[in-house]
Residue, then its C-alpha position, 0 to 999 in steps of 0.5 A: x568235771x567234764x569227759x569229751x572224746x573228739x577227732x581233730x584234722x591236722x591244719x599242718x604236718x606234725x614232726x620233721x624226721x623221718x616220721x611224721x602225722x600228715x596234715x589233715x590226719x586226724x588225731x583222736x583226743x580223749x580228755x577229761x577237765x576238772x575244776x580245781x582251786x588253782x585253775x583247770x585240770x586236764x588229763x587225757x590221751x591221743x592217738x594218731x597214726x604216724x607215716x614215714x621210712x624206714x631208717x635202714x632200708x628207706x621203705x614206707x612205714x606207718x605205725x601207732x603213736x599213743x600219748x597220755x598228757x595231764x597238765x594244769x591250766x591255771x587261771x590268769x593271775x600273778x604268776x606266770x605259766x606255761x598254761x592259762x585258761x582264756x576266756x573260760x577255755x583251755x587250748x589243748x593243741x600246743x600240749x597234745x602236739x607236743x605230746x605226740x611229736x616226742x613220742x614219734x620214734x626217732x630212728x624208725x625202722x620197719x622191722x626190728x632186725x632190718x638189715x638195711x640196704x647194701x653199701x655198694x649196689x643200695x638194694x635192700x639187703x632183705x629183698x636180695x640177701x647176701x651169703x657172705x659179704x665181700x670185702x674190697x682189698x685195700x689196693x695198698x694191702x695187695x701185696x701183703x696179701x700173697x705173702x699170707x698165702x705162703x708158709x710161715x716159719x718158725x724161730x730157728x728153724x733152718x729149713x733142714x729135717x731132724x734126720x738131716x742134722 
């Protein structure tokens, strides 16, 4: 059994959202491989931090991104398999890369209760917060909208008080 601890900079960008580990980020990867009888057995973790936006309000963010990972490198054989031992090596990127790129967060957001950005005028809603949103009438709505104003009458009524009658 053999435990190495390393940083490794990123030749490219890892991910494609709207997050992502920025080329030559480095990434921490603390692993731990053992000899079994099927090939090699590695387990281990990485961290990195990701940077991107805000999915609601388009504002810069960065945050964690920790994985554990556990797979066997089998040695060359019959059979196939996802992952083989080279020439007495394994080559952990593929499976520490997916790791991380999975666990990225898919809709990012600053804070949990962000509110977003306004629809009309596209300013963040937390910068410039609005009472009471104002709702745009429908201009074939228009002339429904007096006859709310006026006062509904009920079923049989003819206009006339009870004295009247």
């Amino acid at each position: 059994m053999r435990e190495a601890t390393f940083d490794v900079t990123l030749p490219e960008r890892w991910g494609e959202a709207l997050v992502s580990i920025p080329a030559a980020d480095t990434v921490e990867v603390s692993v731990r491989l053992e000899s079994v009888h099927e090939g090699i057995l590695a387990t281990g973790d990485a961290h990195a931090t990701y940077v991107g936006e805000c999915g609601r309000c388009l504002t810069d963010i960065s945050g964690p991104v920790e994985v554990e990972f556990q797979e066997l490198f089998a040695y060359p054989g019959g059979e196939a398999t996802d992952f083989e031992v080279q020439d007495d090596h394994v080559d952990l990127e593929t499976l520490v890369r997916d790791g991380i790129v999975l666990s990225l967060p898919f809709q990012p957001v600053c804070r949990p209760d962000c509110p977003g950005l306004d629809p009309v005028t596209g300013e963040r809603l937390a910068d410039h917060p609005v009472s009471a949103p104002s709702e745009a009438l429908d201009p074939r709505w228009a002339a429904l909208a007096g006859l709310a104003s006026e006062p509904v009458e009920e079923p049989g009524d003819t206009g006339r008080s009870p004295q009247n009658s």
